[in-house]
N, CA and C atoms as an extended XYZ file, in Angstrom:
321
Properties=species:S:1:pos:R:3:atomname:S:1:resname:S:1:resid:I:1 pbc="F F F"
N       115.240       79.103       27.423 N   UNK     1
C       114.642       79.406       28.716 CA  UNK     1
C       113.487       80.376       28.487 C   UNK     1
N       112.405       79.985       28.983 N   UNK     2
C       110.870       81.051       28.617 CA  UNK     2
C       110.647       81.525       30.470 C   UNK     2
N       111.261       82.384       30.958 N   UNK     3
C       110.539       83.162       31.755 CA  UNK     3
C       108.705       83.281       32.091 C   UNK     3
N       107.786       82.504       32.692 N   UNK     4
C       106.469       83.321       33.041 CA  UNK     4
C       106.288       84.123       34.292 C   UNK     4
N       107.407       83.772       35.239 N   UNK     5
C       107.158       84.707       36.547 CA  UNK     5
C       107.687       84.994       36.790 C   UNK     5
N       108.308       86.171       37.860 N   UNK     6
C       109.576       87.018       37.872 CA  UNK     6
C       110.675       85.786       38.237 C   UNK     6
N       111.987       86.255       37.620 N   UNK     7
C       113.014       85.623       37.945 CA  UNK     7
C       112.841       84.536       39.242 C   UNK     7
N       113.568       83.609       39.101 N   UNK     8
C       114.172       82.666       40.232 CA  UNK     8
C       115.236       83.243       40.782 C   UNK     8
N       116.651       83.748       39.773 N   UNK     9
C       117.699       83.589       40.631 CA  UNK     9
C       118.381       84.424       39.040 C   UNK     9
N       119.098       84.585       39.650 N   UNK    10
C       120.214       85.738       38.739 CA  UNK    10
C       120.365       84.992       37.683 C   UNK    10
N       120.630       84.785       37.223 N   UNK    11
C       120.922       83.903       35.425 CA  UNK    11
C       119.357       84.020       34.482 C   UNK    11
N       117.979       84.090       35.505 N   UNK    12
C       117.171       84.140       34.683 CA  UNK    12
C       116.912       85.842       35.041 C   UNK    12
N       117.141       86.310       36.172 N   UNK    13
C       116.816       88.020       35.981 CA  UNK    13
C       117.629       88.372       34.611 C   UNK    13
N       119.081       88.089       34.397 N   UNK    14
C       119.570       88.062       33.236 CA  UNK    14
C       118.873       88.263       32.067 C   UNK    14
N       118.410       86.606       32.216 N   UNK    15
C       117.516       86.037       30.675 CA  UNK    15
C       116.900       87.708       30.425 C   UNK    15
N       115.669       87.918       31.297 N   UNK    16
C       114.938       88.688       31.055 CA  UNK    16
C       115.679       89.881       30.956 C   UNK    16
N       116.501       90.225       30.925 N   UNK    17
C       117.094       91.998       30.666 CA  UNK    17
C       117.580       91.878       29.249 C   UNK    17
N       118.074       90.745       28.959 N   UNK    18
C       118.286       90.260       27.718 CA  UNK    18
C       117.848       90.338       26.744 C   UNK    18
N       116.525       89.407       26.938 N   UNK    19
C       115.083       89.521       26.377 CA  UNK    19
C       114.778       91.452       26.363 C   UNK    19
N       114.745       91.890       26.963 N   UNK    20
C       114.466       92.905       27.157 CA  UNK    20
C       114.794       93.676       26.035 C   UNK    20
N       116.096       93.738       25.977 N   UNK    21
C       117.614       94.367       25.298 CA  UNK    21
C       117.263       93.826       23.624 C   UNK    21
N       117.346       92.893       23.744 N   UNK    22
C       116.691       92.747       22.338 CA  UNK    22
C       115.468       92.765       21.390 C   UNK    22
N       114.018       93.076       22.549 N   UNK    23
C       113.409       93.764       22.132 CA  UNK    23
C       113.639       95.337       22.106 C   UNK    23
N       113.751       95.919       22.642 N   UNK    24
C       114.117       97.020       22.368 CA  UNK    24
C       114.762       97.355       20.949 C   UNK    24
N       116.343       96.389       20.829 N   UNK    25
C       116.495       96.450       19.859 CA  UNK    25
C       115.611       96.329       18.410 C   UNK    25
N       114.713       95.555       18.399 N   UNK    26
C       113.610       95.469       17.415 CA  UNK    26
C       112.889       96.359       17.451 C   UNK    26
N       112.168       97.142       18.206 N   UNK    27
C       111.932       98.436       18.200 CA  UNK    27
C       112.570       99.103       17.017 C   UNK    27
N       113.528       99.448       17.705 N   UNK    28
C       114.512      100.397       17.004 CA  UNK    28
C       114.687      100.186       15.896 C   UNK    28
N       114.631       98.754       15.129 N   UNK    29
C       114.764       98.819       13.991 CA  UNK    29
C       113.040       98.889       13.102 C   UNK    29
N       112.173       98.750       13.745 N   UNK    30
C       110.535       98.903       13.243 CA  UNK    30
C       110.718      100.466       13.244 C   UNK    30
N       111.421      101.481       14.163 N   UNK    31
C       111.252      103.056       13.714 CA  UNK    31
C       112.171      103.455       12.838 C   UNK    31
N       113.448      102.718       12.458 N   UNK    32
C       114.024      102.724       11.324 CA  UNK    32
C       113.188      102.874        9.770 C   UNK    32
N       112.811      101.473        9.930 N   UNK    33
C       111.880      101.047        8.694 CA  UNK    33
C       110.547      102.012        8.507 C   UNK    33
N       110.034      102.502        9.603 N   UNK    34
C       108.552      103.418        9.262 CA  UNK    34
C       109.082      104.427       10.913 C   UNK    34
N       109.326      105.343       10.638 N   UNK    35
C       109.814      106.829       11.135 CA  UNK    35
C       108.124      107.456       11.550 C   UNK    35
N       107.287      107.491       10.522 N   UNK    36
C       106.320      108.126       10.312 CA  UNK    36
C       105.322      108.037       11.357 C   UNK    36
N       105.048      106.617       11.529 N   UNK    37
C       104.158      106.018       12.547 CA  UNK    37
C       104.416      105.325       13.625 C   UNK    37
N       106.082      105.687       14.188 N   UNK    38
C       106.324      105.043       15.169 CA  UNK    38
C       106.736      106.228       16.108 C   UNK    38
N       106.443      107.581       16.211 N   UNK    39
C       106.835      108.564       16.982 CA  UNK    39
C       107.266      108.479       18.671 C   UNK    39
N       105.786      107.832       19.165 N   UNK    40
C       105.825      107.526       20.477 CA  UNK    40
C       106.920      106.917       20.789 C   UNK    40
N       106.969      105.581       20.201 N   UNK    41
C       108.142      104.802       20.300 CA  UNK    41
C       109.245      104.657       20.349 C   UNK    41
N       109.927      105.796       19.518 N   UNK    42
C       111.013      106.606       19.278 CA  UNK    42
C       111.382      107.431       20.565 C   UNK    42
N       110.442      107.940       21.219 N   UNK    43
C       110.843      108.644       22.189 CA  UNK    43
C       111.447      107.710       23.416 C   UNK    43
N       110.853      106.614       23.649 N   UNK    44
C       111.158      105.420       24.924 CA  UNK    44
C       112.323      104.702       24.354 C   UNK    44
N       112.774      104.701       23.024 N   UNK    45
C       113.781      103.573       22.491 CA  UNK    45
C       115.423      103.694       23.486 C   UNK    45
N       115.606      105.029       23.344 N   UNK    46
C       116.827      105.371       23.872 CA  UNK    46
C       116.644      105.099       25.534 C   UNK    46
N       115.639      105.867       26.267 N   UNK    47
C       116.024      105.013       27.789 CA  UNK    47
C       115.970      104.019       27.887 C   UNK    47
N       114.975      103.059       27.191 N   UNK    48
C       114.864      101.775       27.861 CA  UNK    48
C       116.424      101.520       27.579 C   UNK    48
N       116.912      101.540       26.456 N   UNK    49
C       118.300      100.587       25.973 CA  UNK    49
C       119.155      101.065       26.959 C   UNK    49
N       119.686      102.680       27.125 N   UNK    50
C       120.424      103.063       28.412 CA  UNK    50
C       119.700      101.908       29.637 C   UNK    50
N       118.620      102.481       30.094 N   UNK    51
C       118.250      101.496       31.402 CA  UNK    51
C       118.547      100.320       31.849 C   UNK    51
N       118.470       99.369       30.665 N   UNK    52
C       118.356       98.125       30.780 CA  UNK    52
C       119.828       97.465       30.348 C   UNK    52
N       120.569       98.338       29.804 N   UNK    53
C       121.849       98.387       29.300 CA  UNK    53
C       122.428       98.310       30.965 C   UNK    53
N       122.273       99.615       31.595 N   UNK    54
C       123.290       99.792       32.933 CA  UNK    54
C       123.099       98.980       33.707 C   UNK    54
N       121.313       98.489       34.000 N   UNK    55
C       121.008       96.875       34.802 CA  UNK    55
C       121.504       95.979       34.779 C   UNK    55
N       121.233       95.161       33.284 N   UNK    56
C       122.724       94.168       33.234 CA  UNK    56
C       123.839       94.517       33.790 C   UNK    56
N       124.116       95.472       33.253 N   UNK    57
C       125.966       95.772       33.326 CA  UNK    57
C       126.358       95.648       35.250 C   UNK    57
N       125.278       96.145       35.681 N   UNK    58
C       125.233       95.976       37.706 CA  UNK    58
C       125.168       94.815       37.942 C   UNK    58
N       124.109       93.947       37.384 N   UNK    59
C       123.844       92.621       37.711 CA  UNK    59
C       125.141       92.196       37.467 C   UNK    59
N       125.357       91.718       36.367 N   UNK    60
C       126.549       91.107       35.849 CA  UNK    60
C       127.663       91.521       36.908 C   UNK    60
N       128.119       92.399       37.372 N   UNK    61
C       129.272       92.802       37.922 CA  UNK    61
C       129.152       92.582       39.567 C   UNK    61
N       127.666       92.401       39.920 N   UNK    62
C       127.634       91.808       41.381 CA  UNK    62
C       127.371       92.898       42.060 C   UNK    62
N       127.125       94.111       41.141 N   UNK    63
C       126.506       95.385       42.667 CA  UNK    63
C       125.023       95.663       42.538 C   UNK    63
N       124.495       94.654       41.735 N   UNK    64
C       122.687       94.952       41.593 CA  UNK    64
C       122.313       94.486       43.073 C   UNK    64
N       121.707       94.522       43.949 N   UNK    65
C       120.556       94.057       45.047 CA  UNK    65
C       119.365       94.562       44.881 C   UNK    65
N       118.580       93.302       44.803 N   UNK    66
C       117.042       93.454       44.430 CA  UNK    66
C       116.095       94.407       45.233 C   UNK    66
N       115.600       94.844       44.799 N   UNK    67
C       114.905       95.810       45.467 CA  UNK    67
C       115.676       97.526       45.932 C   UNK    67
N       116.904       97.816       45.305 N   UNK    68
C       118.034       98.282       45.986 CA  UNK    68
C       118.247       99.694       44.814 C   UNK    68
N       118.518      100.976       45.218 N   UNK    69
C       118.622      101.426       44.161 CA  UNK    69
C       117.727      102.143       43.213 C   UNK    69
N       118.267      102.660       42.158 N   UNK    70
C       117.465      103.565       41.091 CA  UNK    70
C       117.412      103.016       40.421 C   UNK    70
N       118.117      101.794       39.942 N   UNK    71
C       118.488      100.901       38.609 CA  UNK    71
C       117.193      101.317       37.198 C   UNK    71
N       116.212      101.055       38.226 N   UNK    72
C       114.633      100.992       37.214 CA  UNK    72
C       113.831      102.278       37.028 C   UNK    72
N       115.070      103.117       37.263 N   UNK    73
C       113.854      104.940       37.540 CA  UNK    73
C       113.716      105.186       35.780 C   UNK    73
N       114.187      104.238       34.742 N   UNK    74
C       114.209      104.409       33.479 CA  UNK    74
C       112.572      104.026       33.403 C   UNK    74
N       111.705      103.071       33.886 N   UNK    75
C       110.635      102.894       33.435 CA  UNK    75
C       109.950      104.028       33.878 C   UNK    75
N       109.918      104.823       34.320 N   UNK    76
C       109.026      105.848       34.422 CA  UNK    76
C       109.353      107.044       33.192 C   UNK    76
N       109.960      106.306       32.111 N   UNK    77
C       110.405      106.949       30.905 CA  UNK    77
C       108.710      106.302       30.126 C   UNK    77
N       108.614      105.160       30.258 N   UNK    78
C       107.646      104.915       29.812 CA  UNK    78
C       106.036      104.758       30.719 C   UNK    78
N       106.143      104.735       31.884 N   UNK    79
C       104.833      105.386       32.858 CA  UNK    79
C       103.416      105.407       31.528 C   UNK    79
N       103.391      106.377       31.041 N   UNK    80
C       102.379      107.514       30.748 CA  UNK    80
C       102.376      107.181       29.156 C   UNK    80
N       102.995      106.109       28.624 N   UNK    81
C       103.284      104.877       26.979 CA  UNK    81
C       102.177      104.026       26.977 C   UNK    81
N       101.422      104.243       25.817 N   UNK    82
C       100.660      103.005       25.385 CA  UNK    82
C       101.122      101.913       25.389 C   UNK    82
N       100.706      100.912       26.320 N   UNK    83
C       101.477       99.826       26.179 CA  UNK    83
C       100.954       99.155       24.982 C   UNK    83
N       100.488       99.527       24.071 N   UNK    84
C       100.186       98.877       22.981 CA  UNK    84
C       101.063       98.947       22.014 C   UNK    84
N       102.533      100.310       22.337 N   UNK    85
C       103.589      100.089       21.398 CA  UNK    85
C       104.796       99.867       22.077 C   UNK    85
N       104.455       98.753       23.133 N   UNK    86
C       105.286       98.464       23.864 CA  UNK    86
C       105.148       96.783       23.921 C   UNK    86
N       105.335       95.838       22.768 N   UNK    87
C       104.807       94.618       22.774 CA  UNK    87
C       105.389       93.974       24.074 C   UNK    87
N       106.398       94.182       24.539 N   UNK    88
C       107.350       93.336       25.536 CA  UNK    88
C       106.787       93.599       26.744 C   UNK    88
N       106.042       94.635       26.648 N   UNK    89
C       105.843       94.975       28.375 CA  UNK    89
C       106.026       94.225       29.103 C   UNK    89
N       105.241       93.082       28.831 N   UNK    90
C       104.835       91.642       30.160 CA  UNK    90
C       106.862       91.196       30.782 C   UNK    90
N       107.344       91.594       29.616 N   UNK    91
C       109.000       91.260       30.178 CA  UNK    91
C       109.415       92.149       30.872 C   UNK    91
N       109.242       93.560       30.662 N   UNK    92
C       109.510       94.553       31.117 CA  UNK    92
C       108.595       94.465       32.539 C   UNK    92
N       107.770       94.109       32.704 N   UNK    93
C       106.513       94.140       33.996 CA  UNK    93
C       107.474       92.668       35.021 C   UNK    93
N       107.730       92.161       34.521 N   UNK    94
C       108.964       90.943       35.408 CA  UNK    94
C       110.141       91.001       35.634 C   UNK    94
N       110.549       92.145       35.021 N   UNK    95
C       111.970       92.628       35.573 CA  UNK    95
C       111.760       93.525       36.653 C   UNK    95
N       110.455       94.366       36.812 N   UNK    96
C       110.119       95.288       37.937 CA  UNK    96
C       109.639       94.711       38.940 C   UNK    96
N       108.711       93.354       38.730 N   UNK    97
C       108.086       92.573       39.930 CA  UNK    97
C       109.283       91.865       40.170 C   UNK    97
N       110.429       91.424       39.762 N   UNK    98
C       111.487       90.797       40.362 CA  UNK    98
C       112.206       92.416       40.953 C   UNK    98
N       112.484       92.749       40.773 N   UNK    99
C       113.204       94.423       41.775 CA  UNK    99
C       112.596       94.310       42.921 C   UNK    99
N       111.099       94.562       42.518 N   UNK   100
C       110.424       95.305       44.052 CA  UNK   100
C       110.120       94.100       44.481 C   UNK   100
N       110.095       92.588       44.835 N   UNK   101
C       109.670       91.616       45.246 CA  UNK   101
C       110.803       90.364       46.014 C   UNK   101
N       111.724       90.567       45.014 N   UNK   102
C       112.894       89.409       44.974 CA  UNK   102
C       112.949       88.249       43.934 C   UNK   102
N       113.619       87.935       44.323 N   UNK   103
C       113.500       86.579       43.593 CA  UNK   103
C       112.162       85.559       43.883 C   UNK   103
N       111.504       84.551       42.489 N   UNK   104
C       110.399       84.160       42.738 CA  UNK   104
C       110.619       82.672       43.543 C   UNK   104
N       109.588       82.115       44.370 N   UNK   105
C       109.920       80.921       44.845 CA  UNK   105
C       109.082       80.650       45.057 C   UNK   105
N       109.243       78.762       44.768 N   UNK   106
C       107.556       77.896       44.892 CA  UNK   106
C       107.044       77.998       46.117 C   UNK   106
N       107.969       77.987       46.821 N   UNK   107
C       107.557       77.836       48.259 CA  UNK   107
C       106.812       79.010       49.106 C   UNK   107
């Protein structure tokens, strides 16, 4: 499943926290491997994974409502982040336009 616009419907908001979750995880292992030159990065690794960690865990359990909530007050961990060491953003930017918007529809 390739996500281009915010979620349809819960299984793909999923996808994307997912997606999310495992970039992050790659992160984490690029500041493993080089410490030196990944400083910035290091600092955002731990909220996003908390953040996006507790999102799922709401979604999944049926008390997320879109638009609803603090769920996403973790991205303002990264606000003021080059998004240039943030390759995922565009996933991260569709999990927030699905929050503040809803679910996407052709119609």
């Amino acid at each position: 499943m390739h996500v281009r616009t915010r979620a349809r419907n819960q299984d793909e908001f999923i996808y994307l926290i997912d997606q999310a979750l495992d970039e992050v995880g790659e992160l984490r292992a690029a500041i493993e491997y080089d410490e030196e030159f990944m400083g910035e990065a290091a600092i955002i690794v731990e909220p996003l994974s908390a953040g996006l960690s507790r999102l799922l865990g709401s979604v999944q359990a049926g008390n997320y409502q879109i638009g609803q909530g603090d769920l996403l007050d973790f991205l303002g961990a990264i606000k003021d982040t080059d998004r240039r060491i943030i390759p995922f953003w565009p996933i991260l930017k569709l999990i927030l336009e699905t929050h503040e918007l809803g679910y996407y529809s052709d119609s």
